[in-house]
N, C-alpha and C positions, 0 to 999 in steps of 0.2 A: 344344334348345340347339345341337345339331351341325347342323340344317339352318340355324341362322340364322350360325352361323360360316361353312360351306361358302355360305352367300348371299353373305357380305362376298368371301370370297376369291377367290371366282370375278371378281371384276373385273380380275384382271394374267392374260395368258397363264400364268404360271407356278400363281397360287389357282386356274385351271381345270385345269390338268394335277391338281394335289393332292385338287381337290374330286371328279375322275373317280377317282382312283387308291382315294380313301377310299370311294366308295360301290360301287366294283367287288369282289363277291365270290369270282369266280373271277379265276385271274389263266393267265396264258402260263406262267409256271415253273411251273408246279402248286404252290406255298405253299398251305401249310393255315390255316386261319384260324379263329379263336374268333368264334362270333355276336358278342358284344360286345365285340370289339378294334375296329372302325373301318376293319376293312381291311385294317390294318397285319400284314406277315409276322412272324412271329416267330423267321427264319434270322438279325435283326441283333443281336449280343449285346453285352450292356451291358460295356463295356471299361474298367471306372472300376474302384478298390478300392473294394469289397471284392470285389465281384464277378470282378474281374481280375487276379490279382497280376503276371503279366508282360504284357504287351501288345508286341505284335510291329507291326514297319510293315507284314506282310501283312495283321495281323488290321483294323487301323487300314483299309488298303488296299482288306480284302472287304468291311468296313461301309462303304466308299464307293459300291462297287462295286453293292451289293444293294442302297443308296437310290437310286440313281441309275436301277436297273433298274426298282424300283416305279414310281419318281416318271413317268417316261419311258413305260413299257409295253413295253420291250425288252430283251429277253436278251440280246439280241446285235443294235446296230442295222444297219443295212440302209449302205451305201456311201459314201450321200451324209450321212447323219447321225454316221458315226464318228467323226469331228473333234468337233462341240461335245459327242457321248454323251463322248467320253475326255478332253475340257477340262472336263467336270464333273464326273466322276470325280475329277480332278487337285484342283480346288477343293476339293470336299466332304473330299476325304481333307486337306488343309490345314486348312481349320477342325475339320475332328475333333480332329487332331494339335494344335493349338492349344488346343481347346475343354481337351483331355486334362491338357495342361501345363500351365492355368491355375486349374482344378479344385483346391478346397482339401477334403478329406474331413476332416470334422471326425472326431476318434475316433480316428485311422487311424495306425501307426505309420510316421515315415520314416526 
């Protein structure tokens, strides 16, 4: 099932960065990884209640930061790519921030 996903998405520039990021085991920051996570680091922590009671715009900020590093392949990009590495950065920490604020937790006291 994960190979016929990673088939579809590799068709935009962007499902090819995802579909390398997901089948890549080792990575440049040294994240550690579960055989059956898919790739994915597990430094981005989930910022929602219950799991989060305060949420800060740096924590918002580093879960941009560290998808943007996966997605990409770079810790730290190189000169000529800092501009769109820190314009997606900027995005991704926006839909977070939003994703956050619009999130209804059923259960949850406010």
């Amino acid at each position: 099932m994960l190979d016929e996903v990673l088939a579809r998405a590799v068709r935009s520039p962007l499902g090819a960065l995802l579909a390398a990021a997901v089948r890549r085991r080792g990575s440049p920051d040294g994240c550690r990884r579960a055989e059956d996570d898919g790739g994915m680091c597990r430094s981005i922590k989930t910022l929602r209640p219950p799991y989060a009671e305060q949420v800060t715009e740096q924590d918002v900020r580093a879960a941009a930061l560290q998808y943007v590093r996966k997605i990409s392949g770079f810790r730290a990009p190189a000169a000529h790519n800092a501009a769109a590495f820190d314009r997606a950065v900027e995005e991704v920490e926006r839909a977070t921030a939003a994703l956050l604020e619009s999130l209804e937790v059923r259960g949850s006291r406010s």
